[in-house]
N, C-alpha and C positions, 0 to 999 in steps of 0.2 A: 468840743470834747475837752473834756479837765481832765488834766494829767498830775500824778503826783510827784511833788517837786519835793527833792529832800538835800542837806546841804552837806557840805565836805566835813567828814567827821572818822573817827576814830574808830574802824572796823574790829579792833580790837579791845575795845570801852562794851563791856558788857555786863548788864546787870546780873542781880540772882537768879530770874526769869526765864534771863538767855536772850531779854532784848536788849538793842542796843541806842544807846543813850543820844541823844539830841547833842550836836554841835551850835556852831554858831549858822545861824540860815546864810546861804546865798542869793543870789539875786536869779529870782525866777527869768526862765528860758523856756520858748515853744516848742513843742517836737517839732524838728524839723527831718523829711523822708530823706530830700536828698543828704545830710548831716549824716542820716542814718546807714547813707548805701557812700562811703568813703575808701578811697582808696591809696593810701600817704608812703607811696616808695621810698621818698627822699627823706621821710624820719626811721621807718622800719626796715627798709633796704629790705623789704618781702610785701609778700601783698598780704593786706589787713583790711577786716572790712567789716563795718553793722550794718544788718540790715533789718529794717523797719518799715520797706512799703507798704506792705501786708494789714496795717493797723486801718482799720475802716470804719467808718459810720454805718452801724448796720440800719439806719433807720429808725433808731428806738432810741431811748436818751442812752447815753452811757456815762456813766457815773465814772468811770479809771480805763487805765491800762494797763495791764500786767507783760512783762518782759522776762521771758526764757533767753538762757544763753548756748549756745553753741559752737564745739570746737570739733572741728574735721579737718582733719589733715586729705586737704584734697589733691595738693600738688607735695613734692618730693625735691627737695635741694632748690631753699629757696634762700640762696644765697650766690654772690657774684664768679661771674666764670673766672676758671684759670687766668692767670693776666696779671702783671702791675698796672694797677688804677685802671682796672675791667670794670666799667656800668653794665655792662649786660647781666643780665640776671637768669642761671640756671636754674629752669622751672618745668619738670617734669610731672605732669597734668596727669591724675591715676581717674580713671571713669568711675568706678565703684563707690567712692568716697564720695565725688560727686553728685548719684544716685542717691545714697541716701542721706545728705541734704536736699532735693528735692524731694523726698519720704517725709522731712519733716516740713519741709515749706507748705507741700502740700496738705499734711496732719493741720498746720496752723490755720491755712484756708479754710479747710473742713470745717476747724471747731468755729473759726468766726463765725462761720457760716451758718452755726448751727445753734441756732438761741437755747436749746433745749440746755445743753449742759452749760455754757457759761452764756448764762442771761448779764446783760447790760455790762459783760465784761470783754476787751479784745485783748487778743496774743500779742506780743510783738516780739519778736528776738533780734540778738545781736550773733554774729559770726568770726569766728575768727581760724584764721587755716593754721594750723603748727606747724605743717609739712614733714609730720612726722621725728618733728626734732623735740624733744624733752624742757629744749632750753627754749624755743618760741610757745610752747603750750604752758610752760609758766609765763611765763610774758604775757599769753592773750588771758590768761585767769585773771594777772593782775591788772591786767588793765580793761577787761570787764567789770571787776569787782571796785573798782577805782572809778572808773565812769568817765577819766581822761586819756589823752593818746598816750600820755607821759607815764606810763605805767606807776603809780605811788601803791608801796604794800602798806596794809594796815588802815590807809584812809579809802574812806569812800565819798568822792563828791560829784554825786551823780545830779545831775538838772533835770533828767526825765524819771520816766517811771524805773521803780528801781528795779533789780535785777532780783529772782528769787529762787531761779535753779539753772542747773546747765545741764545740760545733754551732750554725752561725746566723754572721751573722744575714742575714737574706732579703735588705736591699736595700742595694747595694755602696754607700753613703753611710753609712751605719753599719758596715758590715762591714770598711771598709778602715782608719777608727781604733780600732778592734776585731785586726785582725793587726798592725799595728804596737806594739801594746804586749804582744801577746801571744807577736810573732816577739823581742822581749826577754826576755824570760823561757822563750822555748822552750818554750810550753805549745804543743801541737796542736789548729789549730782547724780544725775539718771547714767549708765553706760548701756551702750548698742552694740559693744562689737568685741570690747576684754571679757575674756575668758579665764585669766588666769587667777588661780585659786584664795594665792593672797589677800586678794579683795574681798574676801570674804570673812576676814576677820577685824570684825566691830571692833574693837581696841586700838586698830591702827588706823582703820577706815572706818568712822562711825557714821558720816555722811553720806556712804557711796553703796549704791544700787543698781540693779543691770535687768535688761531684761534677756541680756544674753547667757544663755547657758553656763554657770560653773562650769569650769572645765573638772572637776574632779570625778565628775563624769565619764569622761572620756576615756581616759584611761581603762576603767573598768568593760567597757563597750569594746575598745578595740580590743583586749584579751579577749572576750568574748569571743569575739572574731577570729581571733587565731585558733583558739580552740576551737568552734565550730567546726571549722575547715582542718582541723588535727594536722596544723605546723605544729611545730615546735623548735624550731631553728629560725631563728629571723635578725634582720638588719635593725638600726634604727639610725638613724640622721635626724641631731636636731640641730634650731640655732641655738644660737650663743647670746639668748636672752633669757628674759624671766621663763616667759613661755615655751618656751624648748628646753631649758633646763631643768625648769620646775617639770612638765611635762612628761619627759624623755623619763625621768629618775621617777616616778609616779608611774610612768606605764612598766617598766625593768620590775619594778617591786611589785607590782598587780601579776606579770608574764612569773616572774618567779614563783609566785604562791601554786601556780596551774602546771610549774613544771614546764615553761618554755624557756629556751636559754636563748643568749642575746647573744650572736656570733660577731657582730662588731657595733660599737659607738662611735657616728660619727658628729664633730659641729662644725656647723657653718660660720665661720664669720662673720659679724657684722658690715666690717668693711669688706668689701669683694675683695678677696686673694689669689691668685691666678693658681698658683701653685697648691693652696689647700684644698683648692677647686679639684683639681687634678690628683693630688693625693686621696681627697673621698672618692673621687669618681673610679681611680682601681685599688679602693678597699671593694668596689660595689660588685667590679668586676671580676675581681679575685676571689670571691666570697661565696663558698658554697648554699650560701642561705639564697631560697626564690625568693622569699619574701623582707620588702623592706615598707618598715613604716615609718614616714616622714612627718616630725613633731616640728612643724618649723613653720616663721610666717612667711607669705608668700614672696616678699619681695629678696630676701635673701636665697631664696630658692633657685630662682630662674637660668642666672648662670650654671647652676651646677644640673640641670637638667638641659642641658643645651650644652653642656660638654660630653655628658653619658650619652645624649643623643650622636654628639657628632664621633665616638669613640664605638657606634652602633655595638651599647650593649644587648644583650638578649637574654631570656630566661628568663628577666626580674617581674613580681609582680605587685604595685607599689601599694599600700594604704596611705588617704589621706588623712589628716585633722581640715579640722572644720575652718581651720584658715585659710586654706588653701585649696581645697575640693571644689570650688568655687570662685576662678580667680584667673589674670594674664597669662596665668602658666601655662594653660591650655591654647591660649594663642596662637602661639606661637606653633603653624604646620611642622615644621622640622623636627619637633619634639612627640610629637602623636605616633610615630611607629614605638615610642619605649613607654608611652603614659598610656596609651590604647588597654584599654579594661582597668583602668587604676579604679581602685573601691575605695569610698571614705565616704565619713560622715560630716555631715550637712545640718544645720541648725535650722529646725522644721519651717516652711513654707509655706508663709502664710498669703491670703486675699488682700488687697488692699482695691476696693474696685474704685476705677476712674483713675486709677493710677498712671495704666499704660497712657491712656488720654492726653493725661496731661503731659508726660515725656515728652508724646509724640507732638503737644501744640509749641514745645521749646523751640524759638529762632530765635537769631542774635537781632531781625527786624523789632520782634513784639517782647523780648525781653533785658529791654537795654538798662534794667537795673543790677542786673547779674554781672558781675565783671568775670565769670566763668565759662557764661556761654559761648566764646569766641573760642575760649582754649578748648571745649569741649567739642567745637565744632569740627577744629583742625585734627582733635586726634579722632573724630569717626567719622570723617571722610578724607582724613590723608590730604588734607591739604592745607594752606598757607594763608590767611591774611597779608595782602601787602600793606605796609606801612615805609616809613623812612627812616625807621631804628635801624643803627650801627650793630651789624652781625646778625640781619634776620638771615636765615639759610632758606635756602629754597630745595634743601637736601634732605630723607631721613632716613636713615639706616642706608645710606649708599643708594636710594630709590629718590627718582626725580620725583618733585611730588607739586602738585599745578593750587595755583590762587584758590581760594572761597571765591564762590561766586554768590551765596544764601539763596539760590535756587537748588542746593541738595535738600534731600526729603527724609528726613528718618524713617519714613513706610518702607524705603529700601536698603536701609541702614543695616547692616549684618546683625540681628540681633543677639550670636551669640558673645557677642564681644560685651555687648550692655545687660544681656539678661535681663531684658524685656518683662517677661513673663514670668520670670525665677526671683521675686522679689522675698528674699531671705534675711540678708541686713539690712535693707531698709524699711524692711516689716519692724524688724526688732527698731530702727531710728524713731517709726510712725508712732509703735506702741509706748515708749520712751515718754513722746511728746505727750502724749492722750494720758497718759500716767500721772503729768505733773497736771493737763485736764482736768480729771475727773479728783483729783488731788485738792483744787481749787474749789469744785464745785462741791467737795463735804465742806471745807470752809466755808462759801457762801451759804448752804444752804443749813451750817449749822445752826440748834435751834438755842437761844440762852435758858442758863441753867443746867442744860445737857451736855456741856462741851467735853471734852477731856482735859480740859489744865485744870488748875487751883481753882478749888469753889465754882467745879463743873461751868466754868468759862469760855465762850469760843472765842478763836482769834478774831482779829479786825483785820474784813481784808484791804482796810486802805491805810492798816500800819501792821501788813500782815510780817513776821519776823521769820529770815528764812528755819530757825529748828521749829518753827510752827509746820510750817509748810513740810518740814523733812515728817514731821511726824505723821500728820497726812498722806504720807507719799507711802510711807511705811507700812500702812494701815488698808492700805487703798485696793479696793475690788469691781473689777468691773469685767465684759465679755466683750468684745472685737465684734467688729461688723461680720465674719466668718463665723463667729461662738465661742472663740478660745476664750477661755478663763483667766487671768492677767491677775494677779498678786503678789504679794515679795514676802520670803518667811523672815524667820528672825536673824540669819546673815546678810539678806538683803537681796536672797537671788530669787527667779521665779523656776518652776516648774519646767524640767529639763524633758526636752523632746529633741532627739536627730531622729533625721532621715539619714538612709543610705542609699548614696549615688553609684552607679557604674559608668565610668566616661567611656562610651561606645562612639569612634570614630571610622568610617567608611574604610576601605582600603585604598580608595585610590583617590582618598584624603579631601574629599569632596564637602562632603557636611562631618557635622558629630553632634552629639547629647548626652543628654545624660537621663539614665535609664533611674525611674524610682524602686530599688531590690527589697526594700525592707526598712525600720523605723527600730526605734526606743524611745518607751516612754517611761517617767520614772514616775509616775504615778499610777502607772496598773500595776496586779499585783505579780510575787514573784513568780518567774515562768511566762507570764506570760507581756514580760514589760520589752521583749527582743521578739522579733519578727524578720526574718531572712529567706528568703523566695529565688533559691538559687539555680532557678531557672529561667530567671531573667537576667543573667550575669552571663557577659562576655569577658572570658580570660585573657588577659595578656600574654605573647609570645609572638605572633608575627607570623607573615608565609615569607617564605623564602622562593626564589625562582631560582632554578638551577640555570650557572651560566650559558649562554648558546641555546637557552630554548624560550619559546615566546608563550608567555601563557596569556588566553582570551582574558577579556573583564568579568565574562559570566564563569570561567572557573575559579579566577581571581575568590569573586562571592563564593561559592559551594566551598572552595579551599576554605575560606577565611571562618564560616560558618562552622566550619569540621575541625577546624585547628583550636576553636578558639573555646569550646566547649566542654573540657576535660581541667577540673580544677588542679591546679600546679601544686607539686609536692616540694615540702620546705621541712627539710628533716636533714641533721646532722647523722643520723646512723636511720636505715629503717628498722620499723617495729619488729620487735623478735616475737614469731610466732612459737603459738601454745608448745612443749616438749622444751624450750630454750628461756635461760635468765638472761635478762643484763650485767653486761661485766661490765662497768666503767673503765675507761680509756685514761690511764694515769696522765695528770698533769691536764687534761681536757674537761670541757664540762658535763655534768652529767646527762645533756642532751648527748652527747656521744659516748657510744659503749659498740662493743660486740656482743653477736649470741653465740651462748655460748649451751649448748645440750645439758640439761639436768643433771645432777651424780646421778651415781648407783642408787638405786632403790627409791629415787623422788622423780615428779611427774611436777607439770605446771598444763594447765587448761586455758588459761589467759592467754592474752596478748600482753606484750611490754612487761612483764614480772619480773619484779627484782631479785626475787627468793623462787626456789623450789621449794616442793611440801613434799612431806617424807610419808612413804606408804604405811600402813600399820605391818606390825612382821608378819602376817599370814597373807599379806598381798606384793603385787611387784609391776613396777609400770608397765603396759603395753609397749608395743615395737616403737608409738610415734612420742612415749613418754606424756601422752595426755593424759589416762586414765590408770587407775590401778586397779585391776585386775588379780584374782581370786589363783594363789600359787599353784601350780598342778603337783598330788604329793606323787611322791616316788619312792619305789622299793621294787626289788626284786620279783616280779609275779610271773606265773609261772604260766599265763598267756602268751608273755613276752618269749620273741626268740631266743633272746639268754637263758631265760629260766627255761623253758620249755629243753634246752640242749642238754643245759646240765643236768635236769632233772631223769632224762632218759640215757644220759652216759650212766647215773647213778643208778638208773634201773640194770642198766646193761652189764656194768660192773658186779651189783650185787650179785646179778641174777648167775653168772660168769663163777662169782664165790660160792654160793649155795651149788649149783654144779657142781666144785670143784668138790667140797664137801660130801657133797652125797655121792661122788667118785670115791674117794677117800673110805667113805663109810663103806661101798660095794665091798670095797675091794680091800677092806681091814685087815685083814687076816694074812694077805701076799705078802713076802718079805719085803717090798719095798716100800709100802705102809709101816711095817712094822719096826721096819730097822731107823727110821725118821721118827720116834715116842708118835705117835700116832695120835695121844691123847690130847699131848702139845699140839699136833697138826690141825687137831678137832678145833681147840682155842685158839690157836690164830685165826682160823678157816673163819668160826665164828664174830669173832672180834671186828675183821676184817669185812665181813657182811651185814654187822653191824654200823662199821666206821661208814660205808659208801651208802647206806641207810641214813645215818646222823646228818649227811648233811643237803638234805631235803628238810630239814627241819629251820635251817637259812631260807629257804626260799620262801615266800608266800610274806604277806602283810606282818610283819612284827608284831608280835602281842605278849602278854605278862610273862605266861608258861613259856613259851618257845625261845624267850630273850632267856628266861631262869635256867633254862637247862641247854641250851645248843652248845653253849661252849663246854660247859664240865661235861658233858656226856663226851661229844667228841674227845676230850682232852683223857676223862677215863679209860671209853673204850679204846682209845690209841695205846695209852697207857700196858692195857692189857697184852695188847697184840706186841708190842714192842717187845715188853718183860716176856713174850713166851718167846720171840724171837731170840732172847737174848737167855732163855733159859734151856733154847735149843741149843744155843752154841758151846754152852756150859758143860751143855750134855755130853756132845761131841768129841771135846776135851777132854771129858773128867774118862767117858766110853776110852781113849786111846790113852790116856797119860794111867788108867788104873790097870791096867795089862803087865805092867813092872811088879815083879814080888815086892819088892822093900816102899811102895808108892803109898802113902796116906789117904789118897784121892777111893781109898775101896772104901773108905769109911760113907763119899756122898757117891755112891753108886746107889742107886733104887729113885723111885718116881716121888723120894719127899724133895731131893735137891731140887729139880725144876720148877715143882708148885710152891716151894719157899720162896724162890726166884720172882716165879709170878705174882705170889701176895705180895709179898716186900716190894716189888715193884708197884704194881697196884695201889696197895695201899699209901705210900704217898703220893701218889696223887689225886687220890680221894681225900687223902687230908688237905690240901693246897686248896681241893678246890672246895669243900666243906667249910674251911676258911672264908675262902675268897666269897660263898656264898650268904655266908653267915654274918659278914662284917660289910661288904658293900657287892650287894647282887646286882648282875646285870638290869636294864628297865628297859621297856622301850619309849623313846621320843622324837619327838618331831623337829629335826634337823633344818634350819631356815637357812642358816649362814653359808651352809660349804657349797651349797648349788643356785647361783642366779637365777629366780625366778622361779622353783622348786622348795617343794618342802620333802627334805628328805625322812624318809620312813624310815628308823633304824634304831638298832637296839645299842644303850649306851654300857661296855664294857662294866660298869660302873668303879672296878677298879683296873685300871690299866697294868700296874704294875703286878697284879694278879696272873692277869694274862697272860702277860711275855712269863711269868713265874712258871706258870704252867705251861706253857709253850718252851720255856728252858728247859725242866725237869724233862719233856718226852725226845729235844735235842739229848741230853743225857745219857739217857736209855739207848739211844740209840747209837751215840759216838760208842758208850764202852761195847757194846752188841759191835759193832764196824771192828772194834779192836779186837775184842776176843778172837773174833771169827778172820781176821788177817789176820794174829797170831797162829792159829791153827790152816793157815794156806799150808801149811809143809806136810802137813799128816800125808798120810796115803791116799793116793786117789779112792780109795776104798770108801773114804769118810770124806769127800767131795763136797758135801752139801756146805760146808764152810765156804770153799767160794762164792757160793750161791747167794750165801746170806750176808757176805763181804756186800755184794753185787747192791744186796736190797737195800743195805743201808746206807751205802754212799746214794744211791738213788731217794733214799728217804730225807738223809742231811742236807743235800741238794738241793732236793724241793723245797726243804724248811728254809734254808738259807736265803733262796731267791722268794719267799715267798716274805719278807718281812722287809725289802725295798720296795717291792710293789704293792703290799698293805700298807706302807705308809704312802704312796707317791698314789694313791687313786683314791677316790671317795664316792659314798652315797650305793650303789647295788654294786657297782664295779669291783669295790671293796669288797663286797659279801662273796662274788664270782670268781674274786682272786682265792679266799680262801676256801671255798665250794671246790675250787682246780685243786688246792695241794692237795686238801683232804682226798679226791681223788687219784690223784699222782702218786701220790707215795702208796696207799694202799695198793695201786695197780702194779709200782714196782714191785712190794714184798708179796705179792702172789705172783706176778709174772715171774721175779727171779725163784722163788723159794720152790712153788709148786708146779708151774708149768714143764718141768724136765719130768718129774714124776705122773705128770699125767702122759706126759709124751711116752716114759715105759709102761704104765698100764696101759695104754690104747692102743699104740702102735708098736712097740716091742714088749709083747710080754712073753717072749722070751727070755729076756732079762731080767722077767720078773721069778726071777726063781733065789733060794736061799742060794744055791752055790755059786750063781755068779754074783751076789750081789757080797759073798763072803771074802770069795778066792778067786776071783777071775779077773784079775787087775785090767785086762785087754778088753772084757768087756765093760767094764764100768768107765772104761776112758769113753768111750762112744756116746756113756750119756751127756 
């Protein structure tokens, strides 16, 4: 097998090209396997290690060997225990990590295996664990890229085949000072397992590619999610790294655009803090939000859900990231009553077939090149390697725990602990490797002339340069043993696909799984790139058993089944149904508000509305303020039992005065007709039968004519009746004060005084109101304002001060008519009718008076009804006071209806 040997030289000496220049050669060296599989404590005080078994003679000649690198942080604190001058070395062995380094060990098998894509070429990589520390994954770069234990930056003095990409490392806190030194030097590094966004900007990371999802993704997905399920109130906890910070502040600004508020921020620490632990754990419990989404990687998580567990909170219902949805978290029993239905997304799930196979043929008997398999064996079956090292324990987690015997079986191995079957990152490790494959195999198979460098050049792949190879990588297309489609665009990511997991654990914590709900894909199109089937999702929340009672295991199930199927509400105020806006809650966010009922006159049909809408004026909300509805008009009609009463007092009235009238007329001629001007009697009679007439012309539907004239008629005809009232009393007077020889008053004795009386009366208030209708006439319209939900029918005054004008002028008339006629109380009972008409007008003034508080304090027909009363009131006074004594002597004494008592019989005229 010839290998290519290259000498220690200046990794940073690079042409215009981008290759790099020839040092001084070294002295050629053979691969050797065991070289390759090293493990040097007492230089790295961790474990470090290449490995290169793998490199094989397939049978065919093989011209080279090409070398991938890899960094997986498989173990955790690989550094010396507590202690002055402590040799023991704290090494906390993670499975998953481990997993997928055999993802790729196995990918490299595969491709030897497989002449088709790299003909007459073998894989070999080297490996190196960071243990998740930033400061050992620069270390294992440069001392990859260097080719010695002794880490040297800038040189490369490699003896074997050289190195031309790496793969790794799993968690974006080492990976991101991992492409930065390696987007210098233009080597190609494939990622499997960072997410975070960063990396995806060419300017800073020009080398670095992934096949694992952008996370800029995600963010967007989990809003999704919240919205779906109409939270709007939720938690979020992240760490206190790129990835939970970057993360957390990307999902806050996605939930904000949708209108979901964030009720608390929390971070996790890096370093465990006992106390911060215990401060998020009752913000969580504190926190009216059901819903928290957890932006954080897994390992900083575990305490703090192992504290909320032991603090048994309840209500919560967690979202994953795809860090963590998949991971130790779940291990741990004691935490399954608070994570049970946790939902998160999962980085899609690919085939890898022969995979499981191979897992399951791992023993530390048949694979003693592995320096992992012994650690791996102890942590999945709980048990010990004995050795003679200083401070082995035979203790873990306070559980005694018994020898390795290598007759455990991984066929009985708890599968859920390794995810057997769920191979998710070590799909994305396998596709990684096959990447920088089939990467390889356009270099070999390019054709010259056809290349893509200068002057359509292909590389040489036995002085292939790695920004050859990046470029290749870049370019590179191929489909997966399952079909997927495998590319990188121009940031360098591939084609985002989650699943969504529900972790469904038994109740009486027996098994668990994980349930597949629904996917994103970002290459269908919009609408239909989310898939959610929320009927395979079991909720979080829990049974509870009431103390002192024993529930069976098969109710246990039916409980757990019936409890657990009603999606949990995560809302800071609930929604305000249709008829109600949102009022924000001062000083709170505007996920919290109250409802609050619509104003007057606005309706809301929604849910959640901020504003009410205002009705148009001819409409007025319904009773629930949903709709608006068409105003019902209103006016006085003579259906109604108001109109209909008044309408028939007014019949009854008049009818009462024409009587009285046509008594009057009988009986003309009787002295007590006559001794009352009779003629006067006729015009009040009349006036009066017209006033209780006039106001039936208020009632009924307002229209042009009946608004033009109801008031000046009334206001006339009153006029009339008033002035003959007051030109009776005149009479009365002028009749007993011209009885005196030397009295002036013989001059207005005869029937022109009282009908001067009458005109002159009259007549101004036909001017007033000739006026009034000449300069701004009554109209009728349609009233919306004075009645909620009514249009009122009614005629507008159109000059007000018209009105009371005229309504003053007939107070007038009839205060001086009130004075005359109590000036003349002293006459002789003979000429009596002065009291009478005293009587009618204090009943007249009366009326008017209360009648101009309750015209203004009422409205809409009520109005019209009040004035419809006086107008009947006061006319009922001045014929009840004025004529009902005279009808009482025509009907029932007309005895006294003779000239001499009504002259000279002072005794009988007292009786009337």
């Amino acid at each position: 097998m010839d290998m290519i040997n290259v000498a220690c030289r200046r990794a940073a000496d690079v042409d215009r090209d981008h290759g790099v220049t020839s040092g001084r050669p070294a002295e050629e060296q053979p691969l050797s396997a065991t070289e390759e599989f090293l493990v040097n404590l007492s230089t790295h005080n961790s474990f470090q290690a290449s490995i290169t078994p793998y490199i094989v003679d397939l049978g065919t000649t093989v011209s080279m060997a090409v070398k991938c690198g890899g960094v997986a942080g498989i173990g955790q604190g690989c550094g010396p225990a507590p202690g002055k001058n402590s040799t023991v070395l704290l090494y906390i062995f993670i499975i998953e990590p481990y997993q997928n380094l055999q993802a790729m060990i196995f990918a490299i098998n595969e491709l030897n295996n497989n002449p088709q894509i790299l003909p007459n070429l073998t894989l070999g990589f080297k490996m190196f664990d960071s243990c998740l520390s930033e400061v050992r994954a620069l270390a294992g770069v440069f001392w990859m890229l260097s080719g010695v234990e002794k880490d040297i930056p800038n040189y490369e003095c490699q003896h074997r085949p050289p190195l031309h990409g790496i793969v790794g490392d799993f968690q974006s806190n080492t990976a991101l000072p991992i492409a930065r030194v390696l987007g210098l030097y233009g080597y190609p590094q494939v990622g499997y397992g960072s997410t975070i966004e960063i990396l995806s900007d060419k300017l800073q990371f020009p080398s670095y590619l992934r096949t694992m999802p952008n996370d800029k993704f995600q963010p967007p997905v989990l809003a999704h999610l919240v919205r779906h399920f109409s939270w709007n109130w939720v938690g979020i906890i992240a760490s206190d790294n790129d990835y939970g910070l970057t993360g957390s502040q990307n999902l806050k600004k996605m939930l904000a655009t949708i209108g979901v508020c964030v009720a608390f921020t929390e971070l996790i620490p890096l370093s465990s803090s006992r106390q911060q632990v215990l401060r998020t754990a009752n913000t969580v419990k504190k926190s009216s939000a059901s819903v928290v989404i957890v932006y954080s990687t897994r390992m900083e998580l575990l305490p703090l859900m192992e504290e909320i567990s032991r603090q048994d909170v309840k209500g919560k219902f967690w979202i994953a990231t795809i860090s963590w949805i998949i991971s130790t978290v779940f291990s741990n029993k004691e935490t399954w009553g608070t994570l049970n239905g946790t939902l998160g997304l999962a980085i899609h799930r690919g085939e890898i077939a022969g995979f499981s196979d191979f897992l399951h043929s791992l023993h530390p008997s048949t694979s003693s090149d592995d320096i992992y398999i012994k650690s791996f064996w102890e942590e999945a079956f709980d048990c010990y390697w004995p050795t003679d090292e200083a401070g082995k324990e035979s203790m873990k987690g306070g559980k005694m725990i018994v020898p390795c015997t290598g007759k455990e079986e991984l066929e009985s191995y708890d599968l859920s602990k390794f995810n057997l079957f769920d191979f998710r990152f070590a799909y994305n490790s396998y596709k990684a490797v096959y990447a920088i494959a089939h990467s390889l195999y356009n270099v070999v198979t390019c054709k010259p002339n056809s290349g893509p460098f200068v002057n359509k050049t292909c590389a040489n792949i036995k002085d292939l340069k790695p920004w050859q190879l990046l470029f290749y990588i870049k370019n590179v297309f191929f489909n997966t043993t399952d079909g997927e489609e495998v590319f990188f665009d121009t940031n360098g990511d591939t084609p985002v696909m989650y699943d969504m997991l529900n972790w469904q654990a038994a109740p009486d914590k027996s098994t668990s799984k994980y349930i597949h709900v629904g996917y994103f894909n970002s290459r269908a199109p919009t609408g239909n790139d989310i898939l959610i089937n929320e009927s395979l999702i079991i909720w979080s929340g829990g049974t509870t058993k009431p103390q002192g009672e024993r529930i069976s295991s098969s109710q246990i199930l039916v409980q757990w089944q019936t409890k657990f199927s009603k999606i949990p509400r995560s809302v800071c105020s609930e929604s305000c149904p249709p008829g109600t806006r949102k009022a924000v809650r001062r000083g709170e966010p505007i996920c919290c508000f109250d409802c609050i009922p619509c104003s007057k006159g606005e309706i809301n049909n929604q849910t959640d509305a901020s504003n009410c809408l205002r009705c148009l004026q001819d409409q007025w909300p319904n009773h629930n303020l949903t709709l608006c509805i068409q105003k019902s008009v209103n006016f006085l009609s003579y259906e109604e039992p108001l109109g209909l009463t008044l309408t028939t007092v007014a019949f009854v009235f008049s009818s009462v005065c024409a009587s009285v009238l046509y008594l009057f007329v009988k009986y003309r001629d009787t002295p007590i007709v006559k001794a009352n001007n009779r003629n006067l009697s006729y015009l009040i009679l009349i006036s009066l039968f017209l006033c209780f007439l006039s106001s039936l012309i208020f009632i009924g539907r307002p229209k042009q004519l009946p608004c033009l004239f109801r008031q000046t008629a009334f206001g006339t005809i009153f006029s009339v009746c008033v002035s003959g009232v007051l030109a009776k009393t005149v009479t009365v007077v002028i009749a007993f004060k011209a009885t005196k020889p030397d009295s002036n008053l013989r001059n207005y004795v005869g029937p022109k005084t009282p009908y001067s009386i009458v005109f002159g009366g009259s007549f101004l208030q036909i001017s007033i109101c000739t006026i009034w209708l000449a300069r701004e006439p009554p109209f009728p319209e349609m009233n919306m304002k004075t009645e909620d939900g009514k249009i009122v029918m009614e005629c507008n005054e159109g000059s007000v001060t018209m009105f009371y004008i005229m309504l003053g002028y007939l107070g007038i008339l009839a205060s001086v008519s009130f004075i005359v006629a109590f000036l003349a109380r002293t006459l002789p009972d003979i000429f009596n009718e002065a009291k009478f008409i005293s009587f009618s007008m204090i009943v007249f003034v009366t009326v008017w008076l209360s009648f101009i508080p309750a015209y203004l304090s009422t409205t809409g027909k009520y109005m019209v009804a009040v004035e419809i009363f006086a107008i009947l009131a006061s006319g009922t006074g001045i014929i009840v006071c004025i004529f009902f004594p005279k009808c009482y002597i025509i009907l029932l004494r007309p005895s006294l209806n003779t000239r001499g008592q009504v002259m000279g019989n002072k005794s009988s005229i007292k009786n009337l």
